[in-house]
Structures are given as structure tokens and as C-alpha cells.
C-alpha positions in Angstrom: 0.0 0.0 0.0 1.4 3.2 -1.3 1.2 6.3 2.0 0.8 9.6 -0.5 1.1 13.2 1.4 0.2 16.2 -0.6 0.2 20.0 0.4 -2.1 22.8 -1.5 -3.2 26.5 -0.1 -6.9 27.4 0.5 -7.9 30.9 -0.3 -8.0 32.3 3.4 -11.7 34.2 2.5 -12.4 31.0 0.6 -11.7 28.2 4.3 -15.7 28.5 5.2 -16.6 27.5 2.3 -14.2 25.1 2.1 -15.0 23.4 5.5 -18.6 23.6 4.4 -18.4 21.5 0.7 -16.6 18.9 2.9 -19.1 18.1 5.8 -21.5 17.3 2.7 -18.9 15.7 0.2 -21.3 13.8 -2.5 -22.4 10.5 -2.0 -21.5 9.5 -5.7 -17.7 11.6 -5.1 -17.3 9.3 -2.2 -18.4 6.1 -3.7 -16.0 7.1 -6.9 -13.0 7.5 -4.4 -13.8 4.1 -2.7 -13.9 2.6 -5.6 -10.4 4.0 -7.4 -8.8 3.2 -4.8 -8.6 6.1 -2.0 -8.4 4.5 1.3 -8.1 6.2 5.1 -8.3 9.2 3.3 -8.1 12.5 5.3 -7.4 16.2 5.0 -6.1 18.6 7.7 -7.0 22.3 7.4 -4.9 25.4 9.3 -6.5 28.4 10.1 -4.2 30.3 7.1 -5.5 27.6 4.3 -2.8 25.4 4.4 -4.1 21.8 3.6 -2.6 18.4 4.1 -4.2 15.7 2.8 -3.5 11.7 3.1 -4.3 8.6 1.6 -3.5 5.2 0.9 -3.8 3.2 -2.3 -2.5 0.2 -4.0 -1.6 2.5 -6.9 -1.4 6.6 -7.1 -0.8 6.4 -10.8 -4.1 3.7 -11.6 -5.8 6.2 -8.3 -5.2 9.3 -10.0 -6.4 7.9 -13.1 -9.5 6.1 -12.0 -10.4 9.2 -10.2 -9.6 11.5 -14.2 -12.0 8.6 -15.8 -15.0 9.5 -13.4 -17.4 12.2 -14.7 -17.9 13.0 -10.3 -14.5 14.3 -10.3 -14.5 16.4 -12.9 -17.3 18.2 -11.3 -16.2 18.2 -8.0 -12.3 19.6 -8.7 -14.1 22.4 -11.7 -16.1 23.5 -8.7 -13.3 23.2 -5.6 -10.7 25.0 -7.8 -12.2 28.6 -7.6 -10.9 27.8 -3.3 -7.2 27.8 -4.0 -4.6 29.6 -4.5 -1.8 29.2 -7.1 -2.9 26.1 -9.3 -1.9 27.8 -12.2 -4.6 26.4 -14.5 -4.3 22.7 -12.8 -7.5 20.9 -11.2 -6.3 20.4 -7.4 -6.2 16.5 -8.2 -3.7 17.0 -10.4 -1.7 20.5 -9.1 -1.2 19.5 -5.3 2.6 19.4 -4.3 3.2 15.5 -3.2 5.3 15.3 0.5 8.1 12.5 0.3 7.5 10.4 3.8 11.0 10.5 6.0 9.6 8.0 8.4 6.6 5.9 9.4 6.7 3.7 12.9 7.2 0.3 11.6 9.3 0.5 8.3 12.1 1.8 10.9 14.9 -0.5 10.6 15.6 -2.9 14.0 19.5 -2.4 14.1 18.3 2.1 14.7 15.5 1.0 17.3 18.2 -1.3 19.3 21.0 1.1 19.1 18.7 3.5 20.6 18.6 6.2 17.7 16.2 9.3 18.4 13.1 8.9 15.7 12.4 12.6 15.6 
């Protein structure tokens, strides 16, 4: 199972609204992201618009593209674009900036853990 991380910047005016179109995310959106392969999916919002968002998935190429196929999607991210800032012409499924992951508890390796070593 692939972890993927992303970052993207909500419009400070626009985090109500935001906040709002996600406590009543379409049933058919959520069925469509169930279904491509967007598991224990969750997104964290700051109070200056700065949104993380997680998932895991088998694939994020066959995810990503599942998700492009879906006629849901295409609505969803043509109306949720108008909330960020600096996609420069990108839907936000497609112009989010990806985190690398530096550590997750349990891929650590057992010689660092025995020796000791600090995680953080």
C-alpha cells in the first residue's frame, strides 16, 4: 500500500466554504473514491489555508487515473478549484505538491530501534 502526502493552499476568505463542501462531500464523489482506490483518506486544514491531505492506495498512478475517468471528479475539482490559491490552471487532483514520507513507525529499521537512535 502506497502512503501519499500532498500540500495545497486554500484561499484564506475561501476556508468557510471550504470546511462547508466537505461536511457534505457527495455521495456519488465518495463512492468514486472508494472505488479507485482512495483508502483512510483525510485532509487537515490550518487556520491560514494550508491543507494536508493523506491517503493510501494500491496505486497513485491507476488512483489518479481512475479518479480523471469519473465524470464525479471532474465536477467536484471544476467546482473546488475557484478555493485555492496558485494552481496555475491545474484541477487540485492534479496540481497538489506530493510530500516525500521520511519516516513511518514500523518501516524503521531494527538495528536504529536497538542502538537506541532518536526517531524525531
Amino acid at each position: 500500500m502506497e502512503r501519499v502526502c500532498f500540500q495545497l493552499q486554500v484561499i484564506p476568505e475561501r476556508i468557510e466554504e471550504y470546511r462547508e463542501r466537505h461536511a457534505a462531500v457527495w455521495p456519488e464523489m465518495l463512492r468514486a473514491l472508494r472505488e479507485t482506490g482512495w483508502h483512510n483518506y483525510s485532509l487537515f486544514l490550518r487556520d491560514d489555508g494550508l491543507l494536508i491531505g493523506y491517503f493510501e492506495t494500491p496505486s497513485l498512478d491507476e488512483a489518479l487515473s481512475g479518479m480523471a475517468e469519473r465524470d464525479v471528479n471532474r465536477r467536484w475539482q471544476a467546482e473546488m478549484a475557484e478555493l485555492f490559491e496558485d494552481l496555475g490552471g491545474a484541477r487540485p487532483d492534479s496540481g497538489f505538491t506530493r510530500l516525500h514520507e521520511v519516516f513511518h513507525l514500523g518501516d524503521e529499521q531494527t538495528s536504529d530501534t536497538s542502538r537506541g537512535a532518536p526517531t524525531t
